[in-house]
N, C-alpha and C positions, 0 to 999 in steps of 0.2 A: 531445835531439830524436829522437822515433821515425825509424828508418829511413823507413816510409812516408808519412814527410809531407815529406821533405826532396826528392822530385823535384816536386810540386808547388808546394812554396817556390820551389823555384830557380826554375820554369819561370812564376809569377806573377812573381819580380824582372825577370826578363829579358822579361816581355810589357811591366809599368811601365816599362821602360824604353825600349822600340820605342816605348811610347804619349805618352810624354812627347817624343822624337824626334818624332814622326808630327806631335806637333800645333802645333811650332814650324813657323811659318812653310809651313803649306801651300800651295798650288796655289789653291785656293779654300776658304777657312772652312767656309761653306755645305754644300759635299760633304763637305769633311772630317766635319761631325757627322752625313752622314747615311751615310757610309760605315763607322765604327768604330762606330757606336749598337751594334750586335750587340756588340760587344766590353765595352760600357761599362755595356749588360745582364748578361749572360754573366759577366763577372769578380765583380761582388757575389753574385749568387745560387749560384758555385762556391764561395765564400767559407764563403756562408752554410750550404751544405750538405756539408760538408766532410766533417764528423765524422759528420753522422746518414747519409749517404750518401756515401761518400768514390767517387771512381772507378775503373775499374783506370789503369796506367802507361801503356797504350795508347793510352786515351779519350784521357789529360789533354793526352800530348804531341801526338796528332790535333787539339785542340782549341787548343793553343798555335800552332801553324803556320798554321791557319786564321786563328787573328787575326791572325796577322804579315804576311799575305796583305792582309787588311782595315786594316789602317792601312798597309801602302807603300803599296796603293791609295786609300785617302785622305788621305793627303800631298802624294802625283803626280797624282791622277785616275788612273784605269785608262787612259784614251786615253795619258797620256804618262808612265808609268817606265820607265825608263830599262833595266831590263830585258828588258823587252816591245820596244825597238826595237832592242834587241841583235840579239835573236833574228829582227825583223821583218829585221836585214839579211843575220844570215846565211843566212836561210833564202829571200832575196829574196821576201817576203810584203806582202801589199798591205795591211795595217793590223795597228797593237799588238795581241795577243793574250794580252796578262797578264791581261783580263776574264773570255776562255775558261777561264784555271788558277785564276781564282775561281769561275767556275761549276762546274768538275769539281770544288772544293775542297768544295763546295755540297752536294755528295753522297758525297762519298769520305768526307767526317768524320762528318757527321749521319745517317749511315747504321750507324755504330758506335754512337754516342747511341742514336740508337733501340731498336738490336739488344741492346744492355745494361740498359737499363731494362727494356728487354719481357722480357726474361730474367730480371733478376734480381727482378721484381715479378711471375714465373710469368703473364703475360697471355695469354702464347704459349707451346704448348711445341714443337709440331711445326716441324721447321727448316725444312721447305720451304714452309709458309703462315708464319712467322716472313720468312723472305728477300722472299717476294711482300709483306707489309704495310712494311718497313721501307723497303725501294727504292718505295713507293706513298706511304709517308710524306714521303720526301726528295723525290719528284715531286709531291704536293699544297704542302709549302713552295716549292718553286722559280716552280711557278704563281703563288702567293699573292704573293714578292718579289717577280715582273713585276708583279702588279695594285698593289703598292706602287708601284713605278718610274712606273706609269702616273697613279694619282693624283697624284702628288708633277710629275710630268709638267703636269698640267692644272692643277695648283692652281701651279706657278711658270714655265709657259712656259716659254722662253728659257733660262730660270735654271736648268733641268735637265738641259739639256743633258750637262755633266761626266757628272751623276751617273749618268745612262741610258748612254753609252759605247758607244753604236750605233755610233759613228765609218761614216755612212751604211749602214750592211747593215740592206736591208730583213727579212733574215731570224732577226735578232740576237735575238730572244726566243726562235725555235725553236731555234736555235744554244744559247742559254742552259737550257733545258729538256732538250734532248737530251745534255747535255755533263753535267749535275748527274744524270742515269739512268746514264750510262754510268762517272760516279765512284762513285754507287754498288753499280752490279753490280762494278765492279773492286776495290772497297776489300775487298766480301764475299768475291770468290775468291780476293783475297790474305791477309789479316788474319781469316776468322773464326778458323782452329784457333789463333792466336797468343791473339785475345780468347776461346776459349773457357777455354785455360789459365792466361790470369788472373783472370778469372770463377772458374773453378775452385777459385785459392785465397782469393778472398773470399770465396766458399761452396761449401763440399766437395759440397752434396749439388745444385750445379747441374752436378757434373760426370756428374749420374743421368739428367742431363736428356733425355728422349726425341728422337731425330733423324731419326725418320721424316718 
């Protein structure tokens, strides 16, 4: 086995394995498939493009942690893991807050996604209108999953409750949009020189790449 496929492997055993975990005996079923669905998307089509488009180290493990995020949360519900009221009590806070580290997660990962493909498909070359499209990208999805939440809202009532995880804040969607901009801007000032140097060695001539 080539070295570069073996943190990949490992890091798909061990998501099968959160997943197969997650989906025993959930919280509620219902949420459960509409919280992992990203997951259950996402795992075949990495699969699928493995070889013709492999990712850096970076991506894959940003990309593992994000789902592991997404199945404890639909196992628990975001209102109740058991992590989230850890921290609810030592920080004397007035609701779970494990939904907030999915929404920062919302932008800290897919902000690297973006920033790699746009790069390594030359879409973009200038880094500073590169950073404005990819943090505008992660803010057009996070809108769009509310307008999901919303639909999914009106088309099950009551029954959506779980999955929306307002736990009453009327302000929980701006909360969820501001929180997915600010994981983006932070993932870019910490992690681009790491992802530019493995971009790098998938392709030497993206290390030419203009950074005006």
């Amino acid at each position: 086995m080539k070295k570069e496929n073996r943190w990949p492997l490992a890091l798909l055993a061990l998501c099968l394995l959160v997943l197969v975990w997650s989906g025993i005996g959930p919280y509620d079923r219902a949420t459960w498939w509409l919280e992992v669905a990203p997951v259950l998307i996402a795992v075949p089509v990495l699969i699928a493009t493995h070889k013709r488009f492999p990712l850096t180290p970076l991506l894959y493990g940003l990309i593992f942690i994000h789902a592991v995020i997404l199945m404890v949360g639909g196992h628990y519900t975001y209102a109740q893991v058991p992590a989230g009221f850890w921290v609810q009590d030592l920080f004397d806070l007035g609701r779970n807050h494990y939904d907030r580290l999915g929404h920062i997660a919302q932008g800290f990962v897919p902000v690297i996604l973006a920033r790699e493909i746009l790069i390594r498909l030359r879409v973009v070359n200038g880094r500073c209108w590169l950073n404005v499209i990819v943090v505008s990208l992660c803010l057009a999805f996070s809108a769009f999953y509310e307008m999901l939440e919303w639909w999914t809202a009106v088309y099950a009532g009551e029954g959506a409750t779980a999955f929306l995880g307002t736990q009453g804040d009327i302000w929980d969607t701006q909360w969820d949009m501001f929180l997915c901009m600010m994981g983006a801007i932070t993932s870019l000032l910490l992690l681009s020189r790491v992802h530019d140097r493995q971009l790098a060695k998938i392709d030497p001539g993206l290390a030419k790449t203009p950074k005006p």
